[in-house]
C-alpha positions in Angstrom: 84.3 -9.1 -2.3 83.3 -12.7 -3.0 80.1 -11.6 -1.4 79.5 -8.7 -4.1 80.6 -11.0 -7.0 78.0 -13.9 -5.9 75.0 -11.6 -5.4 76.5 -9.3 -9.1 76.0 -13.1 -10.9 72.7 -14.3 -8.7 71.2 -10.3 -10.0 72.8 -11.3 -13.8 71.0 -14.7 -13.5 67.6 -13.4 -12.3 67.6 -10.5 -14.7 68.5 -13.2 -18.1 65.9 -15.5 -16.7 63.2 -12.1 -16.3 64.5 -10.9 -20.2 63.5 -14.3 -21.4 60.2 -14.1 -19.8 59.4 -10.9 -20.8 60.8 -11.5 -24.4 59.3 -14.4 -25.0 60.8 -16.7 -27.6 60.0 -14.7 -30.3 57.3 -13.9 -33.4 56.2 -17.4 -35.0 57.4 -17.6 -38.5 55.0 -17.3 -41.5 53.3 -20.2 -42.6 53.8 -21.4 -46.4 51.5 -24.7 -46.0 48.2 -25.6 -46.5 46.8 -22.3 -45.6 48.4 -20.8 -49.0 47.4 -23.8 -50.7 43.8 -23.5 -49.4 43.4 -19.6 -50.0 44.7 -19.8 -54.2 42.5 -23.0 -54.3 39.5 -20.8 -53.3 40.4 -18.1 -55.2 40.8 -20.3 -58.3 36.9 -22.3 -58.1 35.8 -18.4 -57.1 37.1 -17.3 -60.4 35.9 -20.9 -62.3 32.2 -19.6 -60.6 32.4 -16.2 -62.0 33.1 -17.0 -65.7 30.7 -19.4 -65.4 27.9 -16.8 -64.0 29.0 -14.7 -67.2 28.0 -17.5 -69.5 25.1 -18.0 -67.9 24.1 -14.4 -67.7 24.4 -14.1 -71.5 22.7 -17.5 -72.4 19.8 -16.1 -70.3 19.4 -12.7 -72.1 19.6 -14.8 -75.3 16.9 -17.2 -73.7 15.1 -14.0 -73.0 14.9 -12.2 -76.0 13.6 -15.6 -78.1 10.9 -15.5 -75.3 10.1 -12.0 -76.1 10.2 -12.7 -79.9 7.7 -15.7 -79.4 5.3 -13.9 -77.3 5.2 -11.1 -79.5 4.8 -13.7 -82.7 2.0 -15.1 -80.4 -0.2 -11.8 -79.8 0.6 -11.0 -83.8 -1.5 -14.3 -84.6 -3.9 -14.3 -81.9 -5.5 -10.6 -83.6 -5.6 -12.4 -86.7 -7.7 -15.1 -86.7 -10.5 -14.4 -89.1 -8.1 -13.9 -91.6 -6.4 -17.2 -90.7 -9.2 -18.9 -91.3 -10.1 -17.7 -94.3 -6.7 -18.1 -95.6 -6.9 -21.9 -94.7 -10.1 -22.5 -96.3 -8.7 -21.1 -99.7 -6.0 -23.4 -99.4 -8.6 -26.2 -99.4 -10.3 -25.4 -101.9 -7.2 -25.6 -104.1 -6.5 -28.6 -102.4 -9.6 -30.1 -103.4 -10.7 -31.1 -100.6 
């Protein structure tokens, strides 16, 4: 009997020491440090780039449509330089120059 007992307790042992080997000790726990801190720090400077993208978007179509008003002010004036001309030389001559 003593026999059975010591081999029922050696077979308990082995088979604790195999369920902790085969269990392992366990999932890790979630981490609440610097990774969280570094993920909403990105997302923050990623949402700081964006608005500033918008601002710059709509300052360029602003920028664009002066150039487009320019340019066409340009080719208005460059067909109308005869008339230009004689417009300034009326102004002399009530300038009396």
């Amino acid at each position: 009997m003593a026999r059975t007992t010591g081999r029922v307790i050696a077979l308990a042992s082995l088979l604790l020491v195999l369920m902790v080997f085969v269990m392992g000790c366990g999932p890790k726990p979630p981490c609440d440090g610097a990774d969280v801190t570094t993920v909403q720090g990105a997302q923050d400077e990623s949402d700081a780039a964006l608005t500033e993208l918008d601002t710059a978007r709509s300052e360029r179509a602003e920028l664009e449509a002066d150039v487009a008003k320019t340019r066409s002010d340009i080719a208005e004036l460059e067909g109308q330089p005869a008339a230009l001309e004689a417009r300034l030389h009326e102004l002399k001559k009530g300038s009396g120059r």
